[in-house]
C-alpha positions as CSV (number, residue, x, y, z in Angstrom):
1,X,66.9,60.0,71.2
2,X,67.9,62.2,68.2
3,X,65.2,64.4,66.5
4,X,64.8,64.6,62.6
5,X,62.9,67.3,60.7
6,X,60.3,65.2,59.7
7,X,60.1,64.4,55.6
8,X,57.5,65.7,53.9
9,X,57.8,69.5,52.7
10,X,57.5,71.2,56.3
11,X,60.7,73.0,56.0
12,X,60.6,76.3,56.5
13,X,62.1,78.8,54.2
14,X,63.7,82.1,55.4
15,X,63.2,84.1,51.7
16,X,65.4,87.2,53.6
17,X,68.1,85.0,54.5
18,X,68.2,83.2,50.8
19,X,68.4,86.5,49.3
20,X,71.5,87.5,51.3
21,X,73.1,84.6,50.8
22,X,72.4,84.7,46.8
23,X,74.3,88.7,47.7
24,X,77.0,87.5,49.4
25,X,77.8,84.7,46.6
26,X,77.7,87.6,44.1
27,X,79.6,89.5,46.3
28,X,82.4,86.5,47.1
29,X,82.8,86.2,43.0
30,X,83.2,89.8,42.1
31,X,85.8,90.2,44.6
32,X,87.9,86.8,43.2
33,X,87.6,88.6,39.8
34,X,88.8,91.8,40.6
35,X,92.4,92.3,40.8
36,X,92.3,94.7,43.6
37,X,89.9,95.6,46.5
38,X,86.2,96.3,45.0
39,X,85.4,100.0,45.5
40,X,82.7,100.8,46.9
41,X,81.0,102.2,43.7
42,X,81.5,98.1,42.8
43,X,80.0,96.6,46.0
44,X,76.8,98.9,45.1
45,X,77.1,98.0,41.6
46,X,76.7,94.0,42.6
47,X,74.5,94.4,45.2
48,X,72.4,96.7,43.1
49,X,72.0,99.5,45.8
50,X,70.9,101.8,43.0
51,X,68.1,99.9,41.6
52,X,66.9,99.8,45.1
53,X,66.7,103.2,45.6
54,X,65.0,103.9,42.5
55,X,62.4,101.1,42.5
């Protein structure tokens, strides 16, 4: 007997994990545009590390 998630809107949503993902998308595409490694100034620069720290 296999066992479905039932239909109906009971899924449960991880908003951590979503936002990660979202990161690691943004992350993915900056380094395809880049025509060398992304610095690290870049990675915090996309993820938005600075923003963080001041907000």
């Amino acid at each position: 007997m296999r066992r479905v998630a039932p239909v109906g809107g009971t899924a449960v949503q991880d908003h951590v994990a979503l936002a990660e993902i979202e990161l690691c998308g943004e992350l993915i595409i900056a380094a395809s545009a880049a025509e060398d490694r992304l610095s690290l100034e870049s990675i915090d620069e996309v993820l938005r590390v600075a923003e963080e720290r001041q907000g």
